[in-house]
C-alpha positions as CSV (number, residue, x, y, z in Angstrom):
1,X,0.0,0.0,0.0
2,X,1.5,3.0,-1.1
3,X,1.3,6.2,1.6
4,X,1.3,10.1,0.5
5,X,2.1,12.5,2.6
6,X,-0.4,14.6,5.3
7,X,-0.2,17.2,8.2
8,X,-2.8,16.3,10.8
9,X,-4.2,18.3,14.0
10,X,-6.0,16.7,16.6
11,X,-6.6,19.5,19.6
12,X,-2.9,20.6,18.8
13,X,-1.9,20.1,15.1
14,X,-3.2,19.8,11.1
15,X,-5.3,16.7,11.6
16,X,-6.0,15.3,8.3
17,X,-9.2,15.7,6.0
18,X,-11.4,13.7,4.6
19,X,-11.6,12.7,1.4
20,X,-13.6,10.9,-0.9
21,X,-13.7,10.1,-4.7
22,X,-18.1,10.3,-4.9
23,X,-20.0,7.6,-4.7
24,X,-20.3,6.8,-8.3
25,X,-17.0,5.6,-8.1
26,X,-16.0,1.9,-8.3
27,X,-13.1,2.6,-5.0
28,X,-14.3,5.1,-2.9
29,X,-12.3,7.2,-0.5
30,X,-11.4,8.8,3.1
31,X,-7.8,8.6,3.4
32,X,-5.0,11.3,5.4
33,X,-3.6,13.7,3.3
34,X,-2.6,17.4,3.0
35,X,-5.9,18.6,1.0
36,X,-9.4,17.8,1.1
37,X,-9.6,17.3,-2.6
38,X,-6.5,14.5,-2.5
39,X,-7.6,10.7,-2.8
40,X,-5.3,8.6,-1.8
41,X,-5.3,5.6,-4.3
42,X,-6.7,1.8,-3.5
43,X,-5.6,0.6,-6.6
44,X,-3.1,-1.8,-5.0
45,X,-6.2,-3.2,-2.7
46,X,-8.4,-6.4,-4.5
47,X,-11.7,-5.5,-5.1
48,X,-14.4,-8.5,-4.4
49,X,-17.0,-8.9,-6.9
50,X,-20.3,-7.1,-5.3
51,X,-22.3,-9.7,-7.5
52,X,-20.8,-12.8,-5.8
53,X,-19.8,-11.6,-2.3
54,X,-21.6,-9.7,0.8
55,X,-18.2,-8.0,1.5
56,X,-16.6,-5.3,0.4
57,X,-12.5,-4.7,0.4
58,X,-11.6,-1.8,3.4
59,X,-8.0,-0.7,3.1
60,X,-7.6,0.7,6.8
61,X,-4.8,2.7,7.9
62,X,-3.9,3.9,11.8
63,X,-2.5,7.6,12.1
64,X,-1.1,9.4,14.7
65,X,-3.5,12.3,15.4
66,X,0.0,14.8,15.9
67,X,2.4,14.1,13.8
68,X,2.5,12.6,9.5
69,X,2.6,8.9,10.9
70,X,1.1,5.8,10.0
71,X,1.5,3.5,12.6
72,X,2.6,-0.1,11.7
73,X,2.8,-3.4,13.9
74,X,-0.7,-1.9,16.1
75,X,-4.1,-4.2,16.5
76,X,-7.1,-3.4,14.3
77,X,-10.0,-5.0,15.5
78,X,-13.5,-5.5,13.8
79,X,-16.3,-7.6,14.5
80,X,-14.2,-10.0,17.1
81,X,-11.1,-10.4,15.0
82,X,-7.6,-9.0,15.3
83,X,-5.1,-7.9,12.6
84,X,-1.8,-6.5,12.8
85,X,-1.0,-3.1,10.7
86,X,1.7,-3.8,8.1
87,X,4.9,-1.5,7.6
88,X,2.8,0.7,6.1
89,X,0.1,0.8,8.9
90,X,-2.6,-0.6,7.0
91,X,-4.5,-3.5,7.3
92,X,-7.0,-4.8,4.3
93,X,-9.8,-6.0,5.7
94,X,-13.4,-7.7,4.4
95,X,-16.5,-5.8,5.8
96,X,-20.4,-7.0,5.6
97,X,-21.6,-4.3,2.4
98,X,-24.4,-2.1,3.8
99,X,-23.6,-1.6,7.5
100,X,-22.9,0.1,10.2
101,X,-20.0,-0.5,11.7
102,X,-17.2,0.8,14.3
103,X,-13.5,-0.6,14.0
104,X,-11.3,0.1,16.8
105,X,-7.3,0.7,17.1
106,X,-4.5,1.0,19.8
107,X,-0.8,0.9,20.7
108,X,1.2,1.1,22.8
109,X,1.2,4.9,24.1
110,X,-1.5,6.1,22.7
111,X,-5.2,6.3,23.4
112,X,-7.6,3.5,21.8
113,X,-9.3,5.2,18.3
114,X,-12.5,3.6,17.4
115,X,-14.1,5.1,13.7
116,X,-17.6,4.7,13.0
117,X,-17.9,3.5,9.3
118,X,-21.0,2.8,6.9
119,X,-20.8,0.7,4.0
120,X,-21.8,0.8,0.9
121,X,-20.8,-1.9,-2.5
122,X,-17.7,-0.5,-3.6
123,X,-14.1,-0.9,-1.6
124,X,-13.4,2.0,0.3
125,X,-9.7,3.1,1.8
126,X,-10.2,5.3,5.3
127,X,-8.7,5.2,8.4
128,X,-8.4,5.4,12.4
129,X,-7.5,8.5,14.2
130,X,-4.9,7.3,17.2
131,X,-3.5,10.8,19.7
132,X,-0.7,9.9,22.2
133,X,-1.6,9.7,25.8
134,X,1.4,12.4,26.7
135,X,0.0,14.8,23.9
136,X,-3.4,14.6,25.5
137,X,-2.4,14.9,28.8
138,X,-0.2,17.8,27.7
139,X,-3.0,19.4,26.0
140,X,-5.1,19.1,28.7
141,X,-3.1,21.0,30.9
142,X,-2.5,23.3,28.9
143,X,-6.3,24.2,29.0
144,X,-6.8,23.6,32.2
145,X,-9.4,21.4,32.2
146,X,-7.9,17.5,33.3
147,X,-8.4,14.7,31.4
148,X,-11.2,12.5,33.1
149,X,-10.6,8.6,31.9
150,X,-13.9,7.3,32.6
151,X,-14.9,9.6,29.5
152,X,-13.6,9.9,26.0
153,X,-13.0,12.4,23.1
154,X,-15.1,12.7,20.2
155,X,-14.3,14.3,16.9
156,X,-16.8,14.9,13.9
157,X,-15.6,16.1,10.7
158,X,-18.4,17.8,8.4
159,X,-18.2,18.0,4.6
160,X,-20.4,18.5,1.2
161,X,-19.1,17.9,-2.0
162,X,-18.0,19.8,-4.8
163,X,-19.4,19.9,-8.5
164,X,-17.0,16.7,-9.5
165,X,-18.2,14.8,-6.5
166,X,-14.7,15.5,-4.7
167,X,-15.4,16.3,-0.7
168,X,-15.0,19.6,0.7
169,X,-15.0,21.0,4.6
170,X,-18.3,22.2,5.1
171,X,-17.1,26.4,6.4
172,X,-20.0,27.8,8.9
173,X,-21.6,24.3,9.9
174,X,-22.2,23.7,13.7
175,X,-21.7,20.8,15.9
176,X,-23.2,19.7,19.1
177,X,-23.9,16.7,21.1
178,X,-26.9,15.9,23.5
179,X,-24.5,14.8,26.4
180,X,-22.1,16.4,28.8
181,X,-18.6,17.8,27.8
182,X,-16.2,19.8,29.3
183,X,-14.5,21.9,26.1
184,X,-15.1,21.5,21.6
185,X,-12.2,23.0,20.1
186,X,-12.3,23.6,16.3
187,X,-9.7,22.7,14.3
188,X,-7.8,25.8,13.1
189,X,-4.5,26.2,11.4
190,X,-4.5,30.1,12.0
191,X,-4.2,30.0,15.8
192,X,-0.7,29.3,17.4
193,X,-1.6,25.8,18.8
194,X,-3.8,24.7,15.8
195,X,-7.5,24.9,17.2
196,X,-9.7,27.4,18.4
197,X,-11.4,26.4,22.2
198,X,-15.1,27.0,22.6
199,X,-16.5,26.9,19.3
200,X,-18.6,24.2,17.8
201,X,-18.1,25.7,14.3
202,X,-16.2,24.7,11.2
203,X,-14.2,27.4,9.9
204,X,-14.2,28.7,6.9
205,X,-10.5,28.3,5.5
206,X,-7.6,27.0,7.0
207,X,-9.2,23.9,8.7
208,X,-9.5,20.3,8.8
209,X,-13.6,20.6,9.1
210,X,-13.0,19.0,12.8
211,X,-14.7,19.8,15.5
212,X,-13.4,18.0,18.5
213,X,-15.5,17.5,21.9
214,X,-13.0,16.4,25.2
215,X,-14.4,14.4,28.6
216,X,-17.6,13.3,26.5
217,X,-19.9,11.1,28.6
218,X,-19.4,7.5,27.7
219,X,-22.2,5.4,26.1
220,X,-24.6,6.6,23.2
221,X,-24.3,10.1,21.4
222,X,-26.9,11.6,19.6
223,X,-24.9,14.3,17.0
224,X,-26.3,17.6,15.4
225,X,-24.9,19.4,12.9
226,X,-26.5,22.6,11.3
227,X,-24.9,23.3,7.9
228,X,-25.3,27.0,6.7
229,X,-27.7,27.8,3.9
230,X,-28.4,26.7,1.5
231,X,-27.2,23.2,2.9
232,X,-30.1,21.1,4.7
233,X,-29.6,17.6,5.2
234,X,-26.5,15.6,6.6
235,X,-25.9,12.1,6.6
236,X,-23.2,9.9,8.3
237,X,-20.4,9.0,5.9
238,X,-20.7,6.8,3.7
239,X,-24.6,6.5,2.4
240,X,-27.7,8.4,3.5
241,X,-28.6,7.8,7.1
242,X,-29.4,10.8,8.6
243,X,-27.6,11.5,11.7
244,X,-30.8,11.7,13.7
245,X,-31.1,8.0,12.7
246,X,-28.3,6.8,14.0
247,X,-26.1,7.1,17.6
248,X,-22.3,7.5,17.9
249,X,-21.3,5.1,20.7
250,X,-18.9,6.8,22.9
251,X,-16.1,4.6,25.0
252,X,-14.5,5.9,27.7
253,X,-10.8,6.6,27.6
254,X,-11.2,6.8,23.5
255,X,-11.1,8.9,20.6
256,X,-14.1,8.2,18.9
257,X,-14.3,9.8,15.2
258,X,-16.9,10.6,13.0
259,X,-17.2,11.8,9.1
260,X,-20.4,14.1,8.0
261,X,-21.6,15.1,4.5
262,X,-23.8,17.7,4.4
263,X,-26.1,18.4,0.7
């Protein structure tokens, strides 16, 4: 599996956007990379016929929320079973086609990242969001506010798509959960540490489209997002259930991510 370069912020640094080829594609896309309009290829993954098979082919990578890192030789795990990221901290995995589904990562130093995933009937090449226990902790101090285990962090990147199909951040659309949390900070590349604290809304340039909420309350999350005119309906990524339809479960003492597309 080939890798391309990307700057990521999670609470402190460029996290890395989301991007996605449309689905009218045969291999669709959310892979780490610079820009939000960047697809990172899936070429190299075997696609399974959707005539003969329920599965579709997931190329899943595991990045470091801080720094441009793929992280190889780390535990995937979906449905039960267990697989090992290669040297180029992916694993290639067979999902059910038409799901919901959450697949979790950790290693050693870092904070378990769980990413909540829908299927469609085409391959698909995304990833898991991982931050280092030290950075959080750092972070935390840093804003005062400690870290509280028993709860987890939640991040919820909103996008539309262009005219080609290509994904965009989604500038002016708000985020909010219906439990307790102690701080959102949106990503921002223009402030000093990379996020701006307090503020549930995507900015308009210079942003990852991430809004990220710390000490969530653990179990299930309903998420609102209100995308500015003349945007009306989002949907969890990839398909078209509603977020209303569908609850983010929230584990304590993990980063739990999240991919909107607003039309």
């Amino acid at each position: 599996m080939s890798k391309s370069p990307f700057t990521l912020i999670l609470l402190s640094a460029a996290l890395a956007a989301c991007t996605d080829k449309g689905t009218t594609d045969s291999s669709d896309s959310v892979a780490p990379d610079d820009t939000a309009d960047s697809v990172d290829s899936v070429d190299s993954v075997d696609s399974v016929d959707s005539e003969t098979s329920d599965t579709i082919t997931a190329a899943i990578a595991v990045v470091d929320g801080l720094q441009p890192l793929y992280i190889k030789d780390v535990p995937v795990t979906f449905d039960g079973e267990t697989t090992i990221t290669d040297e180029d901290g992916y694993v290639q995995l067979q999902l059910p086609k038409n799901s919901a589904l959450t697949i979790h990562a950790t290693g050693p130093g870092y904070m378990d990242g769980t990413l909540l995933l829908f299927t469609l009937d085409d391959a698909i090449n995304t990833y898991v969001q991982l931050i280092s226990t030290a950075a959080r902790d750092a972070i935390a101090s840093q804003l005062g506010i400690p870290y509280d285990p028993t709860k987890g962090i939640v991040g919820i990147q909103v996008y539309t798509r262009d005219e080609s199909g290509g994904a965009v951040r989604l500038g002016g659309a708000t985020v909010d959960l219906d439990v307790a949390y102690s701080v959102a900070l949106a990503s921002d590349n223009r402030s000093p540490v990379g996020l701006a604290q307090s503020n549930v809304t995507v900015t308009e340039s210079e942003s990852s489209a991430q809004i990220n909420f710390i000490n969530v309350t653990a179990g299930p999350v309903n998420v609102t997002v209100t995308p500015p005119a003349p945007y009306t309906t989002c949907t969890w990524y990839r398909g078209d259930t509603r977020l209303e339809d569908y609850a983010l479960e929230v584990a304590a003492d993990t980063l739990t991510t999240g991919f909107v597309f607003c039309e």
